[in-house]
N, C-alpha and C positions, 0 to 999 in steps of 0.2 A: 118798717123795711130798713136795712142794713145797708146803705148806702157808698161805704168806702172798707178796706182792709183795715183799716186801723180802727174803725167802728164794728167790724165782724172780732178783731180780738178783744176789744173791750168788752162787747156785748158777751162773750166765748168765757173771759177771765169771770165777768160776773157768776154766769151761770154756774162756772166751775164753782165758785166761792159758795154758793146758796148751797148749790149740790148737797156740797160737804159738808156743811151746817146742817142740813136736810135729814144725811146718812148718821151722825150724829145723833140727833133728838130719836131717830128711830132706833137706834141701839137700843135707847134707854129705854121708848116704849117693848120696842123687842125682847127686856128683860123684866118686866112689869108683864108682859104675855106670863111666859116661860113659870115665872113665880105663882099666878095665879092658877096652872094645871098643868092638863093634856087640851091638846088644841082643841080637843070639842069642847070644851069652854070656854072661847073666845070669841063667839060668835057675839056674846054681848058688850065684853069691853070694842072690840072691832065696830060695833056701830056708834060707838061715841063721836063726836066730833072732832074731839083732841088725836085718835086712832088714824083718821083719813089724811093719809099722807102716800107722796109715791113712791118715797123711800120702803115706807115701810112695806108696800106690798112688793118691792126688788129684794127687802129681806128675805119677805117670807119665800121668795121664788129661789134665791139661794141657799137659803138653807133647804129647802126640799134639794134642789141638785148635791147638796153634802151627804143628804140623807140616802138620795134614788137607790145607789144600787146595796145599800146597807138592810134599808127598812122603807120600799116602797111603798107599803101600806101609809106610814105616817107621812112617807114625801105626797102623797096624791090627797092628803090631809090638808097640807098649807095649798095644798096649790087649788084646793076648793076656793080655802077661805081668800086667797090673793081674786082670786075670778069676782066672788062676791062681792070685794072693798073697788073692783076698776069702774062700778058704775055710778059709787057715791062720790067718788073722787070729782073736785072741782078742776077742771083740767082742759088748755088747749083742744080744737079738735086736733091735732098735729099731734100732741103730746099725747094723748087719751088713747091715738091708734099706735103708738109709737108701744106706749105701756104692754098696750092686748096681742101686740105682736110677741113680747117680749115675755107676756104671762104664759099663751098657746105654745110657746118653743118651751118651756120649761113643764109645762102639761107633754108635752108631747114626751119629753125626756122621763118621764115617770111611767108613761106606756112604753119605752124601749127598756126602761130597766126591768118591768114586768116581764117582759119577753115577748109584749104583743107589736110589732114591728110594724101593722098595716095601722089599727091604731095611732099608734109614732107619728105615722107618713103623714096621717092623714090633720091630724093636728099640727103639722107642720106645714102642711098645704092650709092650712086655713090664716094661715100668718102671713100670708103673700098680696091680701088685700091691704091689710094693717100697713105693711111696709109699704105701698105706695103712697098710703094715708098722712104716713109718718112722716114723710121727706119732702113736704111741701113747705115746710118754713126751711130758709134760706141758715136756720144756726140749727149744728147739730144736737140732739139732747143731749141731756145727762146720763140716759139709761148707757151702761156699759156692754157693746155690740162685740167685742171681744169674746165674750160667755155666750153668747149665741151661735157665735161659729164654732164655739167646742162643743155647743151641745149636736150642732148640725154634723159634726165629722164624729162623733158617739156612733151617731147614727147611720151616719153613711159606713164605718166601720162594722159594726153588727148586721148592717144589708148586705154586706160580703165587697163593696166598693171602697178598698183599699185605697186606690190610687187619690179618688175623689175626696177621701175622708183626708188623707195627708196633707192634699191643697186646699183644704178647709181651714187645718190647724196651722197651715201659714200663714192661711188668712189672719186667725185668730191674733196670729202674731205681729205682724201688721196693723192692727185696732188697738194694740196697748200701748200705752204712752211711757216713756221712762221714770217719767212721778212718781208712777203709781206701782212702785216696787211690789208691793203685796200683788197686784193681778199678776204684773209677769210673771213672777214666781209660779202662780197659779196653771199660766198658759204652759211654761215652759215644763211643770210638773206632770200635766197630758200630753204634751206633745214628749214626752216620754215615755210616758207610758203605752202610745201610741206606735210609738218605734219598737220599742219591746215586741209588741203584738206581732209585728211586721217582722220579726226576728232581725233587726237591726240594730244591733247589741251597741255596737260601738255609737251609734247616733245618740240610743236613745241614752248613754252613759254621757253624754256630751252635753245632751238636753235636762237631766237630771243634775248635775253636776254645777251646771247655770244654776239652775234652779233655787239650790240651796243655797249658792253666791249670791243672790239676789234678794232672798227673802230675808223681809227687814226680821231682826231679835223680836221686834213686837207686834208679831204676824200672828193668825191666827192660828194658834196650837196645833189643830187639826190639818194645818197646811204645812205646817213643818216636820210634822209628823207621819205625814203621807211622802213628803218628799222623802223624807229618813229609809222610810220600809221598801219606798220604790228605786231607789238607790242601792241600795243593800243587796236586794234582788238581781240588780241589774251587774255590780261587781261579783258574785255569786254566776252568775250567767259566764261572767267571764273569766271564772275561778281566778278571780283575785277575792278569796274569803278574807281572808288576813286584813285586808283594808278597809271591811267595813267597821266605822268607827263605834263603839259600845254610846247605849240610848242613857243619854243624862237623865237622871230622873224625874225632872219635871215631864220630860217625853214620855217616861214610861208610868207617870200614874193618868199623864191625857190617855196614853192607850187604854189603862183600864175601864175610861169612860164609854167605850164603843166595844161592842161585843165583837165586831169584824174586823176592827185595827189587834184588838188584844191578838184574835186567832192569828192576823198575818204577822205580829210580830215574833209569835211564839213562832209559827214557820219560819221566817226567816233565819231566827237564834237556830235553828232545826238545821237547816240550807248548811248553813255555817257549820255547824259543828262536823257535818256530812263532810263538807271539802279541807276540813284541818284533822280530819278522821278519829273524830272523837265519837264512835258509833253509838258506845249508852245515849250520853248527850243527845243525840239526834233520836235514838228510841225514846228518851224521855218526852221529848219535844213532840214527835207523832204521838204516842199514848194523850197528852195533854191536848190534841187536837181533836182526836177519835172521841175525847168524853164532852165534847160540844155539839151542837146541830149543828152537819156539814152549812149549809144554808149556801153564802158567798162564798164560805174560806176554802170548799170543798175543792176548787183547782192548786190554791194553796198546799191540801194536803195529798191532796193527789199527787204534785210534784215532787213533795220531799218526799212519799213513800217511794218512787220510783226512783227517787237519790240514797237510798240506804238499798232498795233489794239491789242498785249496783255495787255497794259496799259487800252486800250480802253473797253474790256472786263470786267475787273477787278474790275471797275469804274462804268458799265452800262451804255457805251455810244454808244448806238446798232446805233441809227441814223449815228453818225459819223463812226461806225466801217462798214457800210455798205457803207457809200460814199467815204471811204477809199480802200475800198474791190474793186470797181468799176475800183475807178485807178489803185490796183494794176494788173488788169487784163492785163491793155494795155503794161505791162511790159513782157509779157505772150509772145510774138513777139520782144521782141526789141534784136539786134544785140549783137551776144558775148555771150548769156544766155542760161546756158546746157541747155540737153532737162529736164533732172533729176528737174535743179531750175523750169523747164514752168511747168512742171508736179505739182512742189510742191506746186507753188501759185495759180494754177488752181481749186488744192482739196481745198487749203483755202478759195479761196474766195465762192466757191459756197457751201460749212460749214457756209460762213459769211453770205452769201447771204438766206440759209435755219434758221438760228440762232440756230444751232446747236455747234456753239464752247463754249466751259468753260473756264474758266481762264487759267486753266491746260494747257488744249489741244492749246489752243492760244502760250501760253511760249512756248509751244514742237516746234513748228512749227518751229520757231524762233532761237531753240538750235539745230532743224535739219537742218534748209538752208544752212548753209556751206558745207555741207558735199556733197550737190548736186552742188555748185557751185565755180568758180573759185575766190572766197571773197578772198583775204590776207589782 
């Protein structure tokens, strides 16, 4: 029992201290996984001794949330094997329920990236036991409750509760401590992306903008590289193309390692070329899109083609604006894309296909698709 304030920080600094030595040794097993396959072979170094740690099973929880909306198949992989490792784990009961809370919200996040929402809920409702479980010792854990509220405003996002999902991600904000520069970067990099959604340009420019300020030089790749692409977008949004700063090359061979960062940076380079009207440039960019599985990036490409047929428009080039129009239809069906975005290119193209669009009305289109889709 913790008896005084100055015994709750001691007790507090300790933990911190182990934490991090904790998160540490589990990198290194986390790279001894990695080296020896694909996750279904893991199931037998994971039952070692040496393996059972609760670091490692917050790895493997996070890297699935890196993975959800990439490759949910593989994200709903680690989050088997993190379920399987919470019951060998030697552990507090306080800690033990703190963990299953923390495993079930990131299960849950792999059935929202699937697109099964009731799923979602429901593994999210089942982490309500956990958390009263969890909060009977008087020192808070180590696990980081900051990432739980971003998964929970994901979600309340995709249920169509805007308002609720926003005071989630301030929640988020609220749980990160100034230390731990790499999370904020993290929080501050959704709750921008978050903003975008909400067509709140200028916020989410403000929350993206933090974001990159904050994020240490020896952050994880893949986090400075999302911030880059979601940034880029978001000056783009508000045709400042010019200002988005060109991808240093360490960034640009991280992106070749993800099949869905490469497609959005290649849109982006797209975006860009669109509002400094360099129109091959942006055809190159859409072609280079077109020859990948729409899969995630398909809002991605959705947006720039509706950024070139208003080029296209502008120009008088009905012939191409209509064999454009064509393709964007089949995007109209592809995996991942709200109902809101099918709706939107649907009314375009068959506008394109009557020759009923204006210039005007072309741009609009263009300045609306975010708002229907999950672009960052």
């Amino acid at each position: 029992m913790i008896r005084s304030n100055e015994e709750f920080i001691a007790a507090r600094d300790r933990q911190a201290d182990e934490a991090k030595k904790e998160r540490a040794r589990a990198e290194g097993l986390w790279q001894r996984l990695e080296a020896s396959g694909e996750p279904k072979a893991w199931r037998e170094p994971l039952a070692d001794p040496e393996f059972q740690s609760w670091a490692l099973c917050e790895k493997l929880c996070r890297e699935s949330a890196w993975l959800a909306d990439e490759d949910a198949g593989r994200a709903g992989e680690l989050m088997e094997l993190a379920m399987e490792m919470v019951p060998r784990l030697a552990l507090e009961e306080s800690r033990r329920a703190a963990l299953e809370e923390y495993v079930w919200k990131h299960v849950g996040n792999v059935c929202r990236a699937r697109g099964d929402l009731r799923s979602a809920e429901d593994a999210f409702g089942r982490t309500k036991e956990h958390f009263l479980d969890g909060i009977r010792d008087s020192l808070p854990g180590p696990l980081e409750r900051a990432r739980l509220a971003v998964l929970e405003s994901a979600l309340l996002c995709d249920q169509g509760n805007q308002p609720e999902s926003l005071r989630q991600m301030n929640h988020a904000m609220s749980l990160t401590s100034a230390g731990d520069s790499s999370l904020v970067a993290e929080v501050l990099l959704e709750k921008g992306c978050l903003h975008r959604r909400l067509s709140q340009s200028g916020e989410a420019h403000w929350a993206l903008s933090l974001a990159a300020e904050r994020a240490p030089e020896n952050a994880d790749p893949r986090l400075l590289l999302r911030i880059h692409i979601a940034l880029g977008n978001v000056l783009c949004d508000l045709g400042r193309h010019g200002e988005v700063k060109a991808l240093s090359a360490p960034r640009r061979r991280e992106a070749g390692r993800s099949a869905i960062e490469r497609s959005r940076l290649v849109a982006l380079e797209g975006r860009i070329a669109v509002g400094l009207g360099r129109l091959q440039e942006a055809e190159a960019a859409m072609r280079k899109l077109r020859a990948d599985p729409p899969g995630r990036a398909a809002a991605d490409l959705a947006l720039l083609s509706l950024e070139i047929s208003a080029l296209y428009v502008r120009e008088g080039k009905i012939p191409e604006l209509r064999d454009l129009a064509g393709e964007m239809l089949r995007l109209v069906e592809a995996p991942h894309l709200s109902r809101e975005a099918a709706a939107t290119l649907k009314l375009f193209c068959r506008l394109a296909g009557q020759d009923k669009l204006t210039a005007e009305r072309a741009a609009q289109f263009g300045r609306d698709f975010p708002r229907a889709s999950a672009v960052c």
